[in-house]
Backbone as ProteinMPNN parsed JSONL, in Angstrom:
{"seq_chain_A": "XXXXXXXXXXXXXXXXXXXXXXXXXXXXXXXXXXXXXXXXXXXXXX", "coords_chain_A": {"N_chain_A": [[-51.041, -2.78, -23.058], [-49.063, -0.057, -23.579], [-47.607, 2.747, -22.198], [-46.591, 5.991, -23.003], [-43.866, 7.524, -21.566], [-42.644, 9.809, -21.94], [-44.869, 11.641, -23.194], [-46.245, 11.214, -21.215], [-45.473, 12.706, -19.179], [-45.044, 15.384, -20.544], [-47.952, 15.87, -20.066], [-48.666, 16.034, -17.47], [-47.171, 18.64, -17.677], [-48.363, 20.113, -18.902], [-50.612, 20.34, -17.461], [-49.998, 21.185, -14.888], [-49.328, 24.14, -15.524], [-51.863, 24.554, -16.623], [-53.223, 24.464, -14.345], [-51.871, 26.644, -12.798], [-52.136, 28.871, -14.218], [-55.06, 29.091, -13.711], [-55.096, 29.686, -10.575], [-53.799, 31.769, -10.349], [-55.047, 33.622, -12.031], [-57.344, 34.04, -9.862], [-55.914, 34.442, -7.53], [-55.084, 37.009, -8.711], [-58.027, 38.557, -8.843], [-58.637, 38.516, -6.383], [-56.751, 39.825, -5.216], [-57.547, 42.787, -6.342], [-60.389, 42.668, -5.689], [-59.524, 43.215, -3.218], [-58.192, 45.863, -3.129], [-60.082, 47.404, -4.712], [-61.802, 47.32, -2.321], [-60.518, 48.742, 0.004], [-60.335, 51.125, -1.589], [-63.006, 52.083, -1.893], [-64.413, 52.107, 0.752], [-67.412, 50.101, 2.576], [-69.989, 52.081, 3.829], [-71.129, 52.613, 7.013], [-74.542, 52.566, 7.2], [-76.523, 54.978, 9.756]], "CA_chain_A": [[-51.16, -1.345, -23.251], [-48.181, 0.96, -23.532], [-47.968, 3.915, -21.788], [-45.267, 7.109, -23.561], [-43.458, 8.306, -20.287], [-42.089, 11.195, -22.314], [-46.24, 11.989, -23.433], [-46.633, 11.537, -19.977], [-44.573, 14.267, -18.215], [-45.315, 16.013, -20.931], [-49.279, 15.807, -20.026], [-48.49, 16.507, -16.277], [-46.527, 19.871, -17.515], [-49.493, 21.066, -19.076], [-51.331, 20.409, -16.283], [-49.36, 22.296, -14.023], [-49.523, 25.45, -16.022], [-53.227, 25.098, -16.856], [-53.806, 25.292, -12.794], [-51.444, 27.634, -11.966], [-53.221, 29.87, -14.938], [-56.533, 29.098, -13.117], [-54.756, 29.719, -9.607], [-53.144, 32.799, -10.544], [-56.415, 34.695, -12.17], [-58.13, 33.796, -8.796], [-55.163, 35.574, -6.59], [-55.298, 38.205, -9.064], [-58.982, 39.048, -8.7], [-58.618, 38.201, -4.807], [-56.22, 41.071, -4.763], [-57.808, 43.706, -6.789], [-61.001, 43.601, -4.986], [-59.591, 43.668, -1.566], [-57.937, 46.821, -3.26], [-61.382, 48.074, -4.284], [-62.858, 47.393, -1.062], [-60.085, 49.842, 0.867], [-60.739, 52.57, -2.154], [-64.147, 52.326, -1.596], [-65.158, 51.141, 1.413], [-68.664, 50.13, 2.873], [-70.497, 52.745, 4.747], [-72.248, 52.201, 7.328], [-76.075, 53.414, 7.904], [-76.905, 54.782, 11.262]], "C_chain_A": [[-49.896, -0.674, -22.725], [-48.145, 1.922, -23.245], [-46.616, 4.674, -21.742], [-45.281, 7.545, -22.495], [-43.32, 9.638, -20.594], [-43.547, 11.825, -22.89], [-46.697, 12.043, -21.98], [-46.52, 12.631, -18.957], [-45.147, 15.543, -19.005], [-47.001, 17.044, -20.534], [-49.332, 16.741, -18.68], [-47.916, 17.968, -16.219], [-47.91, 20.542, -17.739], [-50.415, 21.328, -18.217], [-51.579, 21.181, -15.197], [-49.542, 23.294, -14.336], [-50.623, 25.827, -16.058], [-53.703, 25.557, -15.268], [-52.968, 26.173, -12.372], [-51.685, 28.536, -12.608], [-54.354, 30.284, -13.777], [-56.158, 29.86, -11.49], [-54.5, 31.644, -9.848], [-54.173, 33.953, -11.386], [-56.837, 35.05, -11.229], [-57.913, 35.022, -7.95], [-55.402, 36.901, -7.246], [-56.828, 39.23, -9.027], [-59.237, 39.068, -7.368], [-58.294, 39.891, -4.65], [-57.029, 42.872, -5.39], [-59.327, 43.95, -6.263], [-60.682, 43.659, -3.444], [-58.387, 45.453, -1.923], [-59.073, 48.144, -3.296], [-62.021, 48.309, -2.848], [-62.202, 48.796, 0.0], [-60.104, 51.038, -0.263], [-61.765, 52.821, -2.039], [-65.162, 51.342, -0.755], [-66.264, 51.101, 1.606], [-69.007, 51.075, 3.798], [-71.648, 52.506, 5.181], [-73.439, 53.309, 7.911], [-76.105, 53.639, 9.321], [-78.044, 55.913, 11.137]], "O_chain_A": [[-49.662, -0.711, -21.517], [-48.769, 2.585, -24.074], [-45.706, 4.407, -20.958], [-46.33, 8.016, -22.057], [-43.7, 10.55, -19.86], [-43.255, 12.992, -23.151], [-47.497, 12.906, -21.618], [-47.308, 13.192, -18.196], [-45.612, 16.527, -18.429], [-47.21, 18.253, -20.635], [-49.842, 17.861, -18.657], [-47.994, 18.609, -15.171], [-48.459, 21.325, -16.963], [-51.009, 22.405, -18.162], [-52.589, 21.663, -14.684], [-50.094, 23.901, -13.417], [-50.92, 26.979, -15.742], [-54.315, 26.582, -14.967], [-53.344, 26.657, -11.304], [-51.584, 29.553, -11.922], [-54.5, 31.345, -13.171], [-57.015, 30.678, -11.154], [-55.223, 32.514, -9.362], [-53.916, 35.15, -11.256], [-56.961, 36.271, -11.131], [-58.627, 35.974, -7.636], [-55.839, 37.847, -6.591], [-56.763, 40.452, -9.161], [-60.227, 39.743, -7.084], [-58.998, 40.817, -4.248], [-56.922, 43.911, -4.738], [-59.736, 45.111, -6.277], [-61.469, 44.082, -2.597], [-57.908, 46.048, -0.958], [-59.165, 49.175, -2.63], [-62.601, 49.311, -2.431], [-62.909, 49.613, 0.59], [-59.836, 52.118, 0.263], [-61.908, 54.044, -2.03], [-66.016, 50.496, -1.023], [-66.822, 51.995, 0.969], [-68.294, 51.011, 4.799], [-72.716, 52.285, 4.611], [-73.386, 54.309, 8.627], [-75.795, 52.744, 10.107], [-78.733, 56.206, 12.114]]}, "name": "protein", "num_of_chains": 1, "seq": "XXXXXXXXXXXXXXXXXXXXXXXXXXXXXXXXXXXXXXXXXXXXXX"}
């Protein structure tokens, strides 16, 4: 069994991109509600 180095790297690029897609939604929803949270923060009951 033969295994294409240049199919290989190739495989590993896509790879890279698909998680740093997945990575990079994450941060972006990380950041936008810790933006929400200081426009509208929690108040508390007393």
């Amino acid at each position: 069994m033969l295994i294409n180095t240049e199919h290989l790297i190739e495989a590993f690029k896509i790879l890279l991109f698909g998680w740093a897609g997945i990575f990079l939604v994450l941060f972006i929803l990380y950041g936008v509600s810790l933006l929400l949270l200081k426009a509208f923060p929690v108040k508390e009951d007393e």
